[in-house]
C-alpha atoms as one frame of an Amber mdcrd trajectory, in Angstrom:
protein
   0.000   0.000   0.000   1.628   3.485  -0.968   2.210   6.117   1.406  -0.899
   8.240  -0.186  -3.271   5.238   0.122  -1.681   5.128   3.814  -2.827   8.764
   4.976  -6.029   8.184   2.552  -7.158   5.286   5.233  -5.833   6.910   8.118
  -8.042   9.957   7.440 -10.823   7.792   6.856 -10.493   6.093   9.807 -10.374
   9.613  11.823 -13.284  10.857   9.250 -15.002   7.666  10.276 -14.225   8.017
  14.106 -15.327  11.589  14.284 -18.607  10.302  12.626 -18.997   8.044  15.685
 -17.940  10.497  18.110 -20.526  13.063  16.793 -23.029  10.773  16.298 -22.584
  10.071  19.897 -22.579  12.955  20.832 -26.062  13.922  19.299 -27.589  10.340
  20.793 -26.583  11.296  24.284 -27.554  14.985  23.609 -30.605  13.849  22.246
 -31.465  11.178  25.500 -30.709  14.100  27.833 -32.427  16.509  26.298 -35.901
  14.238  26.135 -38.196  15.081  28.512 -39.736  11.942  30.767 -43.057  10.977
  30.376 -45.836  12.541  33.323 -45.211   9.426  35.937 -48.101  10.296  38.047
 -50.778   8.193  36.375 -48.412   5.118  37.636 -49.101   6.103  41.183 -52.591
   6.467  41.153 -54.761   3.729  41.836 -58.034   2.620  42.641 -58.623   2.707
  46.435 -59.007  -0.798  47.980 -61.497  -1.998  50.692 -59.813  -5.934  51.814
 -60.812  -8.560  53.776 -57.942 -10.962  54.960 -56.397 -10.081  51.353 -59.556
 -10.513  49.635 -61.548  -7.643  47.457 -64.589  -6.451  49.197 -64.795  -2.689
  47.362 -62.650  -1.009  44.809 -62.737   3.129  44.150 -62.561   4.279  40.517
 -59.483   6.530  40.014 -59.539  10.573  39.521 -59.118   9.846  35.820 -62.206
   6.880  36.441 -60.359   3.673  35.963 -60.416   0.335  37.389 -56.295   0.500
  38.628 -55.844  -1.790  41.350 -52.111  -1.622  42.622 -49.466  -4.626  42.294
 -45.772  -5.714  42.708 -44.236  -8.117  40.473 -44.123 -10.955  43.508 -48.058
 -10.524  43.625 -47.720 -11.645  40.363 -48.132 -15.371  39.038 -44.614 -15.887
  37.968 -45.273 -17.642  35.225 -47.348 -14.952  33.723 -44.247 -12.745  34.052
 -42.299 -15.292  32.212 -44.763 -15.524  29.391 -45.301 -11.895  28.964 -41.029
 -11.370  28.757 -40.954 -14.545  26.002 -43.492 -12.957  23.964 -43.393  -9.062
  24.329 -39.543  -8.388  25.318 -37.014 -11.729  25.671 -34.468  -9.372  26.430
 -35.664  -7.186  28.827 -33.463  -7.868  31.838 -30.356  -7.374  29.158 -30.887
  -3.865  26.814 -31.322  -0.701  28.065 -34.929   0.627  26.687 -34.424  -0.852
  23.071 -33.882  -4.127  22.004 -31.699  -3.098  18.583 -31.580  -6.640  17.551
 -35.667  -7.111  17.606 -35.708  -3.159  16.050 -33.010  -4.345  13.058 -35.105
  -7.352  12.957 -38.315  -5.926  12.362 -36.553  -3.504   9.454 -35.207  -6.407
   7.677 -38.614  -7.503   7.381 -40.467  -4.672   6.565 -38.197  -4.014   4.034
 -38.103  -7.814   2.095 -41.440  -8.387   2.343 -43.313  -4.712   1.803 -45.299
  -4.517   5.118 -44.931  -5.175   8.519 -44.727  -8.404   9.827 -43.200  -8.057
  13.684 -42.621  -5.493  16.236 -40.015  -4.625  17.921 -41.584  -2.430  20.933
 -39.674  -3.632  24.017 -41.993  -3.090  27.584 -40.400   0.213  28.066 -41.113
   1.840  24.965 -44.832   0.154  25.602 -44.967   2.030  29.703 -44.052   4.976
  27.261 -46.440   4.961  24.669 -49.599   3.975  27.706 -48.122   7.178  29.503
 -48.303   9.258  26.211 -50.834   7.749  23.678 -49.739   9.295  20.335 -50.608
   8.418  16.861 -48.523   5.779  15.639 -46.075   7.461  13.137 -42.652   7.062
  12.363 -41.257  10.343  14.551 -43.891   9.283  17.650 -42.298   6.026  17.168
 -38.902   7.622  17.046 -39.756   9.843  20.334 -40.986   6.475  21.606 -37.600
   5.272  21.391 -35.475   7.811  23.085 -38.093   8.302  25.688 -37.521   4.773
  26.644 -33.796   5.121  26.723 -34.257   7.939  28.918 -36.771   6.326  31.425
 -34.318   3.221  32.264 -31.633   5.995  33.752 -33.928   7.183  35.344 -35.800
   4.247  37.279 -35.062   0.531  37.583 -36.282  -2.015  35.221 -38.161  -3.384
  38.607 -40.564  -0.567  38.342 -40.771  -0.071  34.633 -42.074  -3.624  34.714
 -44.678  -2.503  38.045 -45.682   0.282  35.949 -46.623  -1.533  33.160 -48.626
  -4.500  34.739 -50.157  -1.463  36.662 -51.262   0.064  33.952 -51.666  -1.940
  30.800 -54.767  -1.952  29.231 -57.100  -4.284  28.931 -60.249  -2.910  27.413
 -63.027  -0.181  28.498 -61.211   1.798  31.597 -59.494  -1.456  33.294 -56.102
  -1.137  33.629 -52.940  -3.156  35.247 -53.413  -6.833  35.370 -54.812  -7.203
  39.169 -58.063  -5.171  37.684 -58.267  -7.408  34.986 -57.724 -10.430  36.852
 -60.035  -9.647  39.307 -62.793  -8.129  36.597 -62.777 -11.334  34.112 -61.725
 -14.292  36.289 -63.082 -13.080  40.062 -58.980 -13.963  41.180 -56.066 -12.292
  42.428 -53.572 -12.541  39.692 -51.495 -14.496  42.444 -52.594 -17.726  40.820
 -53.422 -17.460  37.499 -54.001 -20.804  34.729 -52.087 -21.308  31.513 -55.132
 -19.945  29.793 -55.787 -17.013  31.857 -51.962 -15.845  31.908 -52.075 -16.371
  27.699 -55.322 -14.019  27.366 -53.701 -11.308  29.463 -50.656 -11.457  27.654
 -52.527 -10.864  24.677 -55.340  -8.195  25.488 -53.335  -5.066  25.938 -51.767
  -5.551  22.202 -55.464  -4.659  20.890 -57.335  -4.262  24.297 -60.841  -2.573
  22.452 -60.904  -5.385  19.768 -59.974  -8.265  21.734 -62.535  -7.107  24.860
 -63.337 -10.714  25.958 -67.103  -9.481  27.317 -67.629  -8.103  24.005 -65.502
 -10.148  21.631 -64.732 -13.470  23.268 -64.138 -14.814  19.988 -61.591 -12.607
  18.862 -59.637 -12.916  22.426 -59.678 -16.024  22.130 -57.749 -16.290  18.926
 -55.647 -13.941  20.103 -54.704 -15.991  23.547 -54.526 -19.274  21.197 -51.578
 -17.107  19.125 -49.871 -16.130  22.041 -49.865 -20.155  23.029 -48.875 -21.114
  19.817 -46.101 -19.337  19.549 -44.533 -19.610  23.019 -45.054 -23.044  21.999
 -43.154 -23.239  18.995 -40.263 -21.204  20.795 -39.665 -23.618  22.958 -40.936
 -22.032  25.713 -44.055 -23.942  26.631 -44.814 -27.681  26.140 -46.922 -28.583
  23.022 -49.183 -30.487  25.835 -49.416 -27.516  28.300 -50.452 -25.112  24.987
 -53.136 -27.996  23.150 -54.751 -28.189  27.027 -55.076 -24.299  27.186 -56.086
 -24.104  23.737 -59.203 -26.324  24.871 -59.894 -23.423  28.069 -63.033 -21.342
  26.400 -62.646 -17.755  26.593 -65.848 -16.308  29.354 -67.593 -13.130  28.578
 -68.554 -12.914  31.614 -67.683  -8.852  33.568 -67.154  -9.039  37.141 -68.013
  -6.339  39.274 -64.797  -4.646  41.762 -67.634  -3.676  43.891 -68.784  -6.714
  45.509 -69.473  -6.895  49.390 -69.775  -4.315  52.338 -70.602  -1.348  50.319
 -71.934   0.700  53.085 -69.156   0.302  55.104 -66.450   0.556  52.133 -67.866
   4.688  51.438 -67.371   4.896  55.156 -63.626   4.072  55.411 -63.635   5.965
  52.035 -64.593   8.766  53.177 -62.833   8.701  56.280 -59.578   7.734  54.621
 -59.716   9.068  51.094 -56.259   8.915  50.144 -55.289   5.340  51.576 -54.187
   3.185  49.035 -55.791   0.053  50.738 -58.036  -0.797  53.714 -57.968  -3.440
  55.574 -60.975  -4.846  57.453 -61.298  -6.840  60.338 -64.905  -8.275  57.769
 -65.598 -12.151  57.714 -65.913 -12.415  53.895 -67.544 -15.265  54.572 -70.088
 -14.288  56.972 -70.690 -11.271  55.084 -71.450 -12.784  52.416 -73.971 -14.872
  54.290 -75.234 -11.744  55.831 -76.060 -10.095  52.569 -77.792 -13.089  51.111
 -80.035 -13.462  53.820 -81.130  -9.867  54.120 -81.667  -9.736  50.339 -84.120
 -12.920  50.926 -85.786 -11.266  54.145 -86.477  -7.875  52.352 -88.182  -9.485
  49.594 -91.207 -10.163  51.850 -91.941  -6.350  51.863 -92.872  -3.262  49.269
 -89.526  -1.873  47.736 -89.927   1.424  49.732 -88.001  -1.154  53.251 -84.614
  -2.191  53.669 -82.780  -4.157  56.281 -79.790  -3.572  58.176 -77.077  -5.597
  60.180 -74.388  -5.420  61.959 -72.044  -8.898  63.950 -69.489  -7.776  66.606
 -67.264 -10.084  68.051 -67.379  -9.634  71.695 -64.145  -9.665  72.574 -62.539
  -6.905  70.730 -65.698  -5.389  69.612 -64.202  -5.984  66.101 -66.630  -5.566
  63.022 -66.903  -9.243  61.321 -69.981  -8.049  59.047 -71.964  -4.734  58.205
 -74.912  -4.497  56.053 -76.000  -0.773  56.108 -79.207  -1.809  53.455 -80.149
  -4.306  50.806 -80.311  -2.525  47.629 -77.813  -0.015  46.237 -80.033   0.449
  43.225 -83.248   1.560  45.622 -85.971   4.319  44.440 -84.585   7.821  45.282
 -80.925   6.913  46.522 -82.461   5.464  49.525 -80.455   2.720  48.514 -76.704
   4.419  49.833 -78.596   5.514  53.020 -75.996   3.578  55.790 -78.689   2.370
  58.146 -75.937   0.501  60.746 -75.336   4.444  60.948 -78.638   6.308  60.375
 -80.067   7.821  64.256 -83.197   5.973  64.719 -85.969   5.643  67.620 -84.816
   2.328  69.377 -88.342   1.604  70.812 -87.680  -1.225  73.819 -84.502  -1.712
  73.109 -83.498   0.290  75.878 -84.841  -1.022  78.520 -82.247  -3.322  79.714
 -79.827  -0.889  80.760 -82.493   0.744  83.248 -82.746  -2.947  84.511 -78.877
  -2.996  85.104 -78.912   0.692  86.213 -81.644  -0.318  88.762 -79.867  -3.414
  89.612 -76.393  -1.935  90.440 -78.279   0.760  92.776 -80.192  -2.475  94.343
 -83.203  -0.809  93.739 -84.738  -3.585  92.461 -83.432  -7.800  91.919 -84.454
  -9.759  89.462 -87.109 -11.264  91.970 -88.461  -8.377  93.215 -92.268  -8.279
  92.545 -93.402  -4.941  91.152 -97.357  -4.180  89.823 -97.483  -3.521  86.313
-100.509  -0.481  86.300-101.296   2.651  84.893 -99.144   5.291  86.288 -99.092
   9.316  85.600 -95.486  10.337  86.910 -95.230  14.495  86.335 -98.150  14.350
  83.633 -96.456  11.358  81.681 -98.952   7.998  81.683 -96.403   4.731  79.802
 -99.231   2.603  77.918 -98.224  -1.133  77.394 -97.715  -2.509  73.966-100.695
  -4.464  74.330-103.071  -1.926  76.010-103.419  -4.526  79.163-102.319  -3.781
  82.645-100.862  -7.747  84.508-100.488  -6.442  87.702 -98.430  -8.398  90.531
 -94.995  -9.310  88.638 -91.554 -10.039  89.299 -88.816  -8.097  87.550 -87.805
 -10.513  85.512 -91.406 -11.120  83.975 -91.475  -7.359  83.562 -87.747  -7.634
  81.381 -89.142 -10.406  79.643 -92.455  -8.924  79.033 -91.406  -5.906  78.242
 -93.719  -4.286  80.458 -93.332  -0.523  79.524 -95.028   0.823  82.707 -92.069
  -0.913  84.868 -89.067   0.438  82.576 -90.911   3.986  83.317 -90.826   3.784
  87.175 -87.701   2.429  87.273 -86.001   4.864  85.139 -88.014   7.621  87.506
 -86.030   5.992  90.336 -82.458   5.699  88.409 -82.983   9.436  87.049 -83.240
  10.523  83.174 -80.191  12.591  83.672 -78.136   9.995  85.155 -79.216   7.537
  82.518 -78.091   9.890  80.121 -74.908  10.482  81.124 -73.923   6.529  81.598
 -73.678   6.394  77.994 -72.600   9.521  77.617 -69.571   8.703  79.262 -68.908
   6.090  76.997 -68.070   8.277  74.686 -71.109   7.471  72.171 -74.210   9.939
  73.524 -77.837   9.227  72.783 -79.242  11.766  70.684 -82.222  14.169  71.754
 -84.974  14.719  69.035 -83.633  18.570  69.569 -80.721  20.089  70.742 -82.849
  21.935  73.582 -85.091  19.439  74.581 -85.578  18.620  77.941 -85.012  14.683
  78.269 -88.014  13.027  79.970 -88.996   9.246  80.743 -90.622   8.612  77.555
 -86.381   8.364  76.582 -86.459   4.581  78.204 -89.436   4.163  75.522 -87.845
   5.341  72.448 -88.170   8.688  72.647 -84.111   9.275  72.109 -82.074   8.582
  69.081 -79.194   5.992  68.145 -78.052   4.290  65.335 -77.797  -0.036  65.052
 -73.970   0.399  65.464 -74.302   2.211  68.816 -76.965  -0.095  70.203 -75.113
  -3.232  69.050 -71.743  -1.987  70.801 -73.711  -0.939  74.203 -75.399  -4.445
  74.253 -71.532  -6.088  73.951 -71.183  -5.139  77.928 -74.116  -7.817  78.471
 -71.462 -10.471  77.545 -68.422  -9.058  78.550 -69.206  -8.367  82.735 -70.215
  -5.117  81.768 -67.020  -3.823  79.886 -66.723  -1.437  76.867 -63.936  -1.689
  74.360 -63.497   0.778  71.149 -65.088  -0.824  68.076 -63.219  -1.878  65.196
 -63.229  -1.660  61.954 -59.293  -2.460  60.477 -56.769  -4.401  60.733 -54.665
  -1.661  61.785 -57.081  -0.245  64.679 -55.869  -1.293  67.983 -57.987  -2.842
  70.912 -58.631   0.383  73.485 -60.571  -0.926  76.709 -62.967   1.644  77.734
 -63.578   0.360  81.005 -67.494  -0.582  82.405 -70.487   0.476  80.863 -72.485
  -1.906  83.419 -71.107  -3.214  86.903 -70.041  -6.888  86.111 -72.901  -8.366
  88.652 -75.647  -6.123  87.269 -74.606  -6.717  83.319 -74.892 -10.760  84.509
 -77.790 -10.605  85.663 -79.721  -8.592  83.155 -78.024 -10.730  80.215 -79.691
 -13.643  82.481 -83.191 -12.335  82.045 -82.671 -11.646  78.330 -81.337 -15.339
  78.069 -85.663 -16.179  79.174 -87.082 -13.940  76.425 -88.987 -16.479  74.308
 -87.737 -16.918  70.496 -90.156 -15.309  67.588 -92.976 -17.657  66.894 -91.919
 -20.742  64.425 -88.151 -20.550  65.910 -86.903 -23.143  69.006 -84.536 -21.531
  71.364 -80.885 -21.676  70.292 -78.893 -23.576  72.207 -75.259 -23.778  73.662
 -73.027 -26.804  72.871 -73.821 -27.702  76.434 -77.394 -27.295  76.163 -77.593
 -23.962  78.053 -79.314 -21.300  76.845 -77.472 -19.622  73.943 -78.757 -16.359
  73.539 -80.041 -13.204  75.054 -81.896 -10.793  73.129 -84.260  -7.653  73.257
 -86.555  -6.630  70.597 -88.050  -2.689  70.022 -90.614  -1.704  67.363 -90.497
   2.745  67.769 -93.579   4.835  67.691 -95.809   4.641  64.507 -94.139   1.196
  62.895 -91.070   3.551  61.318 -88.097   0.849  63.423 -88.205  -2.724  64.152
 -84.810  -3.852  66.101 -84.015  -6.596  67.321 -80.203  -7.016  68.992 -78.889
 -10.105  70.680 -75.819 -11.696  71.827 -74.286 -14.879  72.834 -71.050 -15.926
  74.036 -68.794 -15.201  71.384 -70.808 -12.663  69.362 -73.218  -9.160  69.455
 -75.794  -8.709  66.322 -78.252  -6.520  65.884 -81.054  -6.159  63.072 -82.834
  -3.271  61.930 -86.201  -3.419  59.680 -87.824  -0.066  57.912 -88.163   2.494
  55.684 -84.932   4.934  54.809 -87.569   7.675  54.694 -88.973   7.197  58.106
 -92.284   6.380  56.668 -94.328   3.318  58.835 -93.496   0.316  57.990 -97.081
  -1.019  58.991 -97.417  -3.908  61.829 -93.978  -4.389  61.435 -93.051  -5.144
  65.121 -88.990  -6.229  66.320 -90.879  -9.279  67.373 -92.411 -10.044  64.328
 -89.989  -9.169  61.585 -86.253  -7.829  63.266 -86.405 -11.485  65.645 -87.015
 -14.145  62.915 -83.828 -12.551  60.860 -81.535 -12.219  64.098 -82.065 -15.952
  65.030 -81.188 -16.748  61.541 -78.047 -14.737  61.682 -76.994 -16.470  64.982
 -77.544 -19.932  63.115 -75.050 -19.099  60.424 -71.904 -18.445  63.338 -70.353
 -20.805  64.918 -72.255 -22.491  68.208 -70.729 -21.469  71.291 -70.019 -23.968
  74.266 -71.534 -21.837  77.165 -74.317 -19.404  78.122 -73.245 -15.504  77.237
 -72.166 -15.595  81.197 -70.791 -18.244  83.242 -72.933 -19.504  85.375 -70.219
 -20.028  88.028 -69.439 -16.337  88.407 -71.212 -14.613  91.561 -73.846 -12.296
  90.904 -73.100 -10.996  94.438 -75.807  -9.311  95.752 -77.854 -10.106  92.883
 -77.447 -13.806  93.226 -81.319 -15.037  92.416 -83.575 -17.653  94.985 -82.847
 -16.261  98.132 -84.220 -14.430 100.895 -84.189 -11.095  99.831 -84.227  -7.922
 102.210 -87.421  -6.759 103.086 -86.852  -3.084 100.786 -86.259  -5.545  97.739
 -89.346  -7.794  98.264 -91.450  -5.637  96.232 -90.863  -2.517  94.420 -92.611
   0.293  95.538 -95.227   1.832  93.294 -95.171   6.152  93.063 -97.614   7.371
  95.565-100.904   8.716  94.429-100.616   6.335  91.246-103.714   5.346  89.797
-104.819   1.446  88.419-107.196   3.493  86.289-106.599   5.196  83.120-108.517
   7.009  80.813-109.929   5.169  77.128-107.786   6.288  74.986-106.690   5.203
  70.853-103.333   5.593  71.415-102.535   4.788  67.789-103.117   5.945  65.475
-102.916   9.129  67.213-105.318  11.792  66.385-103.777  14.382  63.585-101.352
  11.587  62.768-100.251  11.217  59.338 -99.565   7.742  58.125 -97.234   7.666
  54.689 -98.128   4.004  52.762 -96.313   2.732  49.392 -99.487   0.867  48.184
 -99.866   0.839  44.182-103.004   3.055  43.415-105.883   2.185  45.614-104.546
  -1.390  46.746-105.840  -2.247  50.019-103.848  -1.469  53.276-104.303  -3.541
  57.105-103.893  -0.362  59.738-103.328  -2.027  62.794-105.011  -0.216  65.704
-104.615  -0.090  69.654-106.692   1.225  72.434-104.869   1.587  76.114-106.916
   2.117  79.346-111.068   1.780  79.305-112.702  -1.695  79.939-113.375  -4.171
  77.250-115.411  -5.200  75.502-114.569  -2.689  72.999-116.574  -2.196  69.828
-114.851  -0.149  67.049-116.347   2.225  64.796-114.355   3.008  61.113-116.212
   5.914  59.582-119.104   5.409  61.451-119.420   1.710  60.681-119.804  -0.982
  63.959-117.737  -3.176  63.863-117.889  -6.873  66.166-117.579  -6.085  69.759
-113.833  -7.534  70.551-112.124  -8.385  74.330-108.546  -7.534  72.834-107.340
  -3.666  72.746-106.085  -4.429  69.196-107.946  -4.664  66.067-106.993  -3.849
  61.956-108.931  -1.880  59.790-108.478  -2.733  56.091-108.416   0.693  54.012
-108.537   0.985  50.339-108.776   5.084  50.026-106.805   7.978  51.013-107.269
  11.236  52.532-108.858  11.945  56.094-110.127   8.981  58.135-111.721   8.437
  61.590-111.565   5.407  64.074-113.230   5.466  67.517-113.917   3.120  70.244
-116.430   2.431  72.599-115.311   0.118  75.758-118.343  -1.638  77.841-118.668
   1.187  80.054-119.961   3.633  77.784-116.453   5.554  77.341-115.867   6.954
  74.047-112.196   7.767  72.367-111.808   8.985  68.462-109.078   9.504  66.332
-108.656  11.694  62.914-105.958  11.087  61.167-104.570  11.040  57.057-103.485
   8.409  54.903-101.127   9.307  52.310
């Protein structure tokens, strides 16, 4: 080689090198110089409501998505290993492009005219899902160096989390948990050879290959991706001919499945929590929900049914069913009943009995005379209109004698009633801030929601102790210290263990054949609450039957309607070996069948009170106004009651006699609206009317 031909090569060479060098240059000017994409929309996901890892409730995103959050090791691992061998084999080894699949995919386009294979590695794909552009050759080349960029600037660990967080896969789901958990009702933890092929293959064409829309076309799409992992060696021929035989489901599964009431709650306490856990028994909710669907279908759309199960011990929330029906006329539906402030009705009586008990005004065997009494112009009427007389207190518990609650509560003192549970930190609530408590509070005439009456009854099985309830995983057990005095909480929950079950239902049982459950039952003022709360050894519930509205829910009594579906509940947990109380702890001075003290032989009746009352219709009340959500001109039973007066009683609707009748309870069945009037006659001539509407 001459001299000339010498320098000629070596200035090529140095031509050549510059070349490089400038070329160089410009690629690393150009990578540094591209902008990233916006990251945000990988950290923004769809809030989670759990239950021992399991969905209950999902949140759509700002942007309204279906984006529930996952790691790689929440991952079936043999998804991940498909999705590499088909979308990127060399992921773990280039640095945002794979030149070899991009020279590739030239080659090809080139010999044979059109496209035939792409070369987009997984980060130019997290690229093009955070910036959709039109697929052109300079978005494709912006593609690239945006992908060169992102991998100095994060690990390939969370380009990979941001794309199986965000991939599409049709309509607004996005990341592969969603889609797990919206077409095959799984975590993604444990996926099938089938299922891990049709996610692979969705977000290439998510819209066209929507497998509730197009299960065809997914499926052809899944049986590619099988096929050709298949003939690269990296599945079996078996394993991809048994897949192929999987049929692709069109069935859509909801993210919003269980607890819905109590999911908005946590939302809204917590709305930027990434995931809640509850302390829910999926199971047992479940069971919850089915059964109050069942229940409320024995009644006009307008009433819904509410539950609640604590567990006694912690006071930990194991199921929640703030309604029935999402979908109900006029939102009703997302009204949380476990928290609406109702009118408990009787349910409140036990505490006076324990209140009463602890001040040994009264024991259980006491005898006290159930009669009309006027105590500062206030006259209790009995559900049933009768007066029994000569009782003991424990009759008068399991009776629910309303006179008895009243005169006891006189004794005990409304304020100092009051302030027991207001002192437990969760107050009962006065119709009106300014009001004046009186003793009709004892009766129903105070507000409280399910929740709180559910927690308070919790002291009957735990010797009178209060602990903070819970609702997550994450809140901690805070004793609150006694509601009740042990002895007094014992022996209450031991008159409440007597109250007979709702007719058609045999009294539950203990593994050792004691009796399993106490419970109390309340109906409010004008049919609007039925309640019914109960507990046993291991467990508190409480059931609540009505209208959202507060409209009457017609002869719907806790006895009748709030009982049957609380004994049910208590059949689906497990059965507990003992009584709510052992029987071997000391009631102390309340220990029953013994000589008691002469001041607790019998309870002393107010002075001046009277075994006479006036006839009276004490419902419905006159001016009442009675909402009903009969179709058109249906007919409707209006249950009636008379208190005081001495039967025979012979009612009068409109005018009309009706049979002469010993019992202070009667219907009337109504097929028009507007004004109506009821009166009574009893067999001494007294006379009692009542004008009220029907809506």
């Amino acid at each position: 080689m001459t001299q000339r031909a010498i320098k000629l090569c070596v200035v090529a060479s140095s031509g050549l090198c510059l070349a490089a060098v400038i070329l160089w240059i410009a690629y690393e000017a150009t990578i540094r110089s591209t902008t990233l994409p916006d990251l945000s929309r990988s950290s923004s996901y769809s809030q989670t409501v759990t239950s021992s890892g399991e969905l209950l409730w999902a949140f759509l995103t700002t942007d309204g998505k279906w984006r529930l959050r996952s790691s790689s090791n929440e991952i079936d691992q043999e998804y991940l290993r498909l999705l590499l061998a088909y979308e990127d084999r060399r992921f773990w080894q280039h640095r945002g492009v794979d030149f070899l699949a991009l020279l590739r995919a030239c080659l090809q386009a080139i010999t044979s005219g059109k496209s035939v294979s792409g070369a987009s590695t997984i980060s130019m794909q997290v690229v093009r899902m955070l910036e959709p552009k039109p697929r052109t050759r300079s978005a494709k080349i912006e593609q690239i160096f945006k992908a060169l960029k992102l991998e100095r600037s994060i690990s390939k660990d969370d380009i990979l989390r941001i794309y199986l967080n965000i991939a599409p896969f049709g309509g607004n789901i996005e990341g592969v948990r969603a889609a797990s958990q919206i077409y095959f009702t799984k975590e993604p933890k444990r996926l099938t050879l089938a299922e891990s092929a049709l996610l692979v293959a969705l977000p290439q064409s998510p819209e066209a290959r929507r497998p509730d829309r197009r299960p065809e076309t997914a499926g052809r799409a899944r049986d590619h991706v099988l096929l050709a992992l298949a003939a690269r060696g990296e599945l079996s021929m078996v394993a991809a001919r048994k897949a192929l035989a999987n049929p692709v489901s069109d069935a859509l599964h909801q993210l919003t499945r269980l607890a819905p009431h109590l999911a908005a709650r946590l939302h809204s306490d917590a709305p930027e929590t990434q995931s809640i856990a509850t302390l829910i028994d999926i199971d047992l909710q479940n069971r919850v929900e089915a059964l109050l669907r069942r229940e409320r279908q024995r009644w006009s759309d307008g009433v819904s049914v509410a539950a609640i199960v604590l567990k006694n011990k912690d006071s930990s929330v194991l199921a929640y069913a703030g309604g029935t029906d999402l979908a109900a006329n006029g939102r009703s539906g997302f009204v949380d009943l476990v928290q609406a402030i109702r009118s408990p009705g009787s349910a409140l009586k036990p505490f006076a009995y324990a209140m009463a008990f602890e001040r040994l005004l009264v024991h259980p065997d006491t005898i006290v005379t159930d009669k009309s009494v006027e105590i500062a112009g206030y006259k209790p009427e009995n559900a049933d209109g009768t007066f029994v007389g000569d009782m003991s207190i424990r009759q008068a518990l399991v009776r629910s004698r309303n006179t008895v609650a009243v005169m006891l509560l006189d004794k005990i003192g409304v304020d100092a009633f009051l302030a027991r549970f207001r002192t437990a930190g969760r107050p009962l609530v006065l119709p009106r801030a300014d009001d004046k408590a009186g003793l009709a509070i004892v009766l129903g005439g105070v507000g409280l929601s399910l929740e709180q009456l559910v927690w308070y009854y919790t002291a009957f099985a735990n010797d009178g102790r209060l602990s903070q309830i819970r609702f997550k995983t994450s809140d901690p057990v805070v004793p609150l210290g006694n509601l009740l005095s042990a002895s007094s909480a014992r022996a209450t929950a031991d008159i409440l263990c007597d109250v007979p079950p709702p007719p058609g239902y045999m009294r539950l049982t203990a593994a050792d054949g004691g009796r399993r459950i106490g419970f109390k039952t309340g109906t409010s003022y004008g049919f609007r609450d039925a309640w019914a709360v109960g507990f046993d050894q291991f467990h508190t519930i409480g059931v609540w039957v009505g209208r959202p509205d507060g409209a009457a829910h017609l002869g719907a009594y806790g006895a009748t309607v709030a009982a049957p579906i609380l004994m049910q509940l208590f059949d689906n947990l497990p059965v507990p070996p003992h009584e709510p109380f052992s029987a071997s702890l000391e009631l102390e001075s309340l220990a029953g069948f013994r000589e008691l003290p002469a001041r607790l032989v019998r309870f002393s009746s107010l002075s001046g009170a009277s075994n006479q009352q006036n006839l009276e219709i004490s419902f419905p009340r006159n001016g009442t106004i009675i909402r009903s959500d009969r179709v058109s001109d249906a007919t409707i039973q209006i249950p009636l009651q008379v208190t005081g007066g001495k039967p025979p009683f012979r009612w009068m609707f409109q005018g009309n006699a009706q049979p002469e009748t010993s019992l202070p309870t009667s219907t009337w069945s109504v097929n028009v609206r507007g004004q109506l009037e009821v009166s009574v006659i009893d067999s001494a001539g007294n006379l009692a009317k009542s004008s009220f509407w029907l809506n």
